[in-house]
Residue frames relative to the residue before (quaternion, step in Angstrom):
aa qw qx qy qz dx dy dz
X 1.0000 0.0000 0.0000 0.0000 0.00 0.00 0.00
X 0.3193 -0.7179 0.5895 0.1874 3.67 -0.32 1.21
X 0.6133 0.5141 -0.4377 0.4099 3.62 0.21 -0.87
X 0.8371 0.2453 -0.3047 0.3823 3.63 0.15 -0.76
X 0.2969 0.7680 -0.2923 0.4864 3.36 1.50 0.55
X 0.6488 0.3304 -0.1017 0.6779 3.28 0.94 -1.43
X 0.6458 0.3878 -0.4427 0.4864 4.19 0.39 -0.42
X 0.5444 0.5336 -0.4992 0.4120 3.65 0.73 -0.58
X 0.6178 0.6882 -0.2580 0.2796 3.18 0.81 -1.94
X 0.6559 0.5472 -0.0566 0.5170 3.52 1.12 -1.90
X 0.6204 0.5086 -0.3610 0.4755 3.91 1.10 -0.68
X 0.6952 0.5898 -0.2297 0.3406 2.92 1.26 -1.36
X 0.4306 0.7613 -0.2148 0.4345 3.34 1.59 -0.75
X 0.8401 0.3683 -0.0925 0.3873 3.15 0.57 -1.63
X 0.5674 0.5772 -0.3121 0.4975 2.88 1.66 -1.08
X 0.4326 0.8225 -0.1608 0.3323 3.42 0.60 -1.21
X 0.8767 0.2456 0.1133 0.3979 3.01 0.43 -1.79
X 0.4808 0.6407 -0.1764 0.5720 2.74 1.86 -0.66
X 0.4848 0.5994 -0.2534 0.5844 3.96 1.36 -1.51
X 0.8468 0.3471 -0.3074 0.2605 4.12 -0.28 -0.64
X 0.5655 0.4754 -0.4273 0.5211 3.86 1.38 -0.69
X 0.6325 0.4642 -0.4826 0.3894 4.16 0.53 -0.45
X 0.7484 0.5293 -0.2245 0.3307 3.03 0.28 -2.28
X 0.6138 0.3798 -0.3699 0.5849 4.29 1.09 -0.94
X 0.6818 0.3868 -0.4191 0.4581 4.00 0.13 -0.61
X 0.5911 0.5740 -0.3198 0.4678 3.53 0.45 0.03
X 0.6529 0.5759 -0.1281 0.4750 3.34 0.49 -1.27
X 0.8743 0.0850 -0.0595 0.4741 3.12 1.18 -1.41
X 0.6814 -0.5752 0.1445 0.4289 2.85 1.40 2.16
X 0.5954 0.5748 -0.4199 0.3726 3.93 0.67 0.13
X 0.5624 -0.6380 0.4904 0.1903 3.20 -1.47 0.82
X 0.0211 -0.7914 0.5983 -0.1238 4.18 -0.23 0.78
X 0.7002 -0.3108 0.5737 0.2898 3.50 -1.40 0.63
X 0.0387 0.6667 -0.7324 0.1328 3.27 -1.38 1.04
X 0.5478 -0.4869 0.5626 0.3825 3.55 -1.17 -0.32
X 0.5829 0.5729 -0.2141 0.5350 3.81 1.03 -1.36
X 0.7993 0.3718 -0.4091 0.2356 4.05 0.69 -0.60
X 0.5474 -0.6046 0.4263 0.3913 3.85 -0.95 -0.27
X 0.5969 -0.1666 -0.7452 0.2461 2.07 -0.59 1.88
X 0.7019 -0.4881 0.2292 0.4653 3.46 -0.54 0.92
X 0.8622 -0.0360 -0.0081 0.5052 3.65 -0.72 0.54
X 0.7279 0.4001 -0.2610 0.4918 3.46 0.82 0.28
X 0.5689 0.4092 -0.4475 0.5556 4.13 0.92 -0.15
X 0.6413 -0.5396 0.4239 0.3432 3.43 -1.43 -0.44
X 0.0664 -0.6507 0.7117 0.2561 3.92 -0.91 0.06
X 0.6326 -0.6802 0.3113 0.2007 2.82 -1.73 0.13
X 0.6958 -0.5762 0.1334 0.4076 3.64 -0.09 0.43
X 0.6634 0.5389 -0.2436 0.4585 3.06 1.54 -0.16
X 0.4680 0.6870 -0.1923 0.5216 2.99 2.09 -0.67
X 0.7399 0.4682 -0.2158 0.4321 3.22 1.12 -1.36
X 0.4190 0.7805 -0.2347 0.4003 3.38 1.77 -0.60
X 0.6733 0.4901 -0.0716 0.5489 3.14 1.03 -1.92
X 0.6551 0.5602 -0.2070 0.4628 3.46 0.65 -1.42
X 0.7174 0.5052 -0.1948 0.4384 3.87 1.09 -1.14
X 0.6841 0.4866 -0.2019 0.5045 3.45 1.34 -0.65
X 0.5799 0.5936 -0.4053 0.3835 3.50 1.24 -0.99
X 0.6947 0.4406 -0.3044 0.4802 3.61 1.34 -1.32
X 0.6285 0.5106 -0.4835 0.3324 3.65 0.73 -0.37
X 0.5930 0.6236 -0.2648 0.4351 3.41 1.45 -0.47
X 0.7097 0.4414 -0.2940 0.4638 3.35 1.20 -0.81
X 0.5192 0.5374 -0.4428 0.4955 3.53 1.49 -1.07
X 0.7100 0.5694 -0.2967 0.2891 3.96 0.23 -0.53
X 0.4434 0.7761 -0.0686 0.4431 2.70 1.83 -0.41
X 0.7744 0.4878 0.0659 0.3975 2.72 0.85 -2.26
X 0.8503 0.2938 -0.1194 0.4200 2.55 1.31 -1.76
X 0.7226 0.3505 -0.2700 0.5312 3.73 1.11 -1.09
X 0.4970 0.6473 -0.4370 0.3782 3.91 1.10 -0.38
X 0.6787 0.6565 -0.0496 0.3254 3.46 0.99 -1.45
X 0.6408 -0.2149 0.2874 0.6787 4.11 0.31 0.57
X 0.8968 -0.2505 0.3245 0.1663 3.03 -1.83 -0.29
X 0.2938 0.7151 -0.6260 -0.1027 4.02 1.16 -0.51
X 0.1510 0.7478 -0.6398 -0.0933 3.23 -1.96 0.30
X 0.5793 -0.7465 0.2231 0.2394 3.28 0.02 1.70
X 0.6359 0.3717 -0.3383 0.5856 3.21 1.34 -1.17
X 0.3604 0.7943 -0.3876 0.2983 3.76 0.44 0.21
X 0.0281 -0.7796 0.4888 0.3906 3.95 1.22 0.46
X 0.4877 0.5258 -0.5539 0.4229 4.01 0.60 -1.13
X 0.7928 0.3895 -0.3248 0.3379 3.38 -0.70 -1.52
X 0.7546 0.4508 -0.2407 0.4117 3.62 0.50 -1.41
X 0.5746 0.3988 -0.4505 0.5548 4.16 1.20 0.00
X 0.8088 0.2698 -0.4547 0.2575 3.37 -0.12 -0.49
X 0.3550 0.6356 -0.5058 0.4627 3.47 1.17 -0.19
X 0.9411 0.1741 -0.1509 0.2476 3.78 0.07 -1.19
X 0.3606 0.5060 -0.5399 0.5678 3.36 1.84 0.71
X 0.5209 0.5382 -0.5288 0.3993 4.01 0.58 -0.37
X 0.7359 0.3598 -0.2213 0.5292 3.57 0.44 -1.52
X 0.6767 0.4536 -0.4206 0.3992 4.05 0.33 -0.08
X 0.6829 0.5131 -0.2495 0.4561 3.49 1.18 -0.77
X 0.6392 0.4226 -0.1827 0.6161 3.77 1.38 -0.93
X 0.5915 0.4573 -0.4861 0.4526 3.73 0.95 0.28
X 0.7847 0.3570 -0.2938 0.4129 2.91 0.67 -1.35
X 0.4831 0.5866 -0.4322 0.4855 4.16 0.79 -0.39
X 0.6765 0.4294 -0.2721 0.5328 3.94 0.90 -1.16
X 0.3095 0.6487 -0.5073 0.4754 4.00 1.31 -0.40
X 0.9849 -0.1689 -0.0014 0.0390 2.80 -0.41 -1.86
X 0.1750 0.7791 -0.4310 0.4202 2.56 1.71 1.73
X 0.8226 0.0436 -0.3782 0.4224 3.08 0.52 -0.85
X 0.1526 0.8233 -0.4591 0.2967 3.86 1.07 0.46
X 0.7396 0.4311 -0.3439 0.3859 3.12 1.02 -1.07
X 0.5837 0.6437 -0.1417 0.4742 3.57 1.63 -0.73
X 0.7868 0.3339 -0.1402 0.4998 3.39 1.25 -0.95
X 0.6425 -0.5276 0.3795 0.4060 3.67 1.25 -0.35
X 0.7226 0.3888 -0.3112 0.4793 3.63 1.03 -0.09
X 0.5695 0.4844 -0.5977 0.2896 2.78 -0.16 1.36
X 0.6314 0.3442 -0.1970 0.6664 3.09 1.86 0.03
X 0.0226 -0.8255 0.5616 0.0522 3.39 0.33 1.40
X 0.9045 -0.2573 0.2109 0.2667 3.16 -2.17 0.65
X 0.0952 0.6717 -0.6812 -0.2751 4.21 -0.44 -0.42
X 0.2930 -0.7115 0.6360 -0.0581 3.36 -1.11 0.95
């Protein structure tokens, strides 16, 4: 079934994208929103936490995506739903944690 191929494809996306605000805030020793903090998704985990937390999704997005039928990038199917996944879970991750970090209310200048 291609269709659920391309939803894997699109999970993978989200997941994916989701993996890079922890795993880089981590890395570069900073505290970030986790699921794991108090208040759920909205206090802070620690940076090592976020580390751990950043890899599980790269693991799952790998999963999703090369584990999953057939992915081939030059593929347009394969290669849109992969990147409405990552365009749709960026921007939703925008303005979640935006609300926490200042960007949703940008600078006036």
């Amino acid at each position: 079934m291609p269709w659920l191929h391309d939803l894997a494809y699109f999970a993978g996306g989200l997941v994916l994208t989701n993996a890079v605000p922890h795993f880089v805030s981590g890395t570069m020793g900073r505290p970030f929103q986790s699921p794991f903090a108090k208040p759920r998704g909205e206090g802070l985990s620690s940076s090592r936490l976020n580390v751990a937390w950043g890899f599980f999704n790269l693991v799952i997005a790998y999963l999703l995506i090369w584990r999953v039928g057939d992915f081939d990038l030059r593929a347009t199917e394969d290669a849109v739903a992969l990147g409405l996944g990552m365009l749709l879970g960026g921007l939703f991750l925008a303005g979640q944690f935006g609300r926490f970090n200042g960007g949703n209310t940008p600078l006036k200048g």
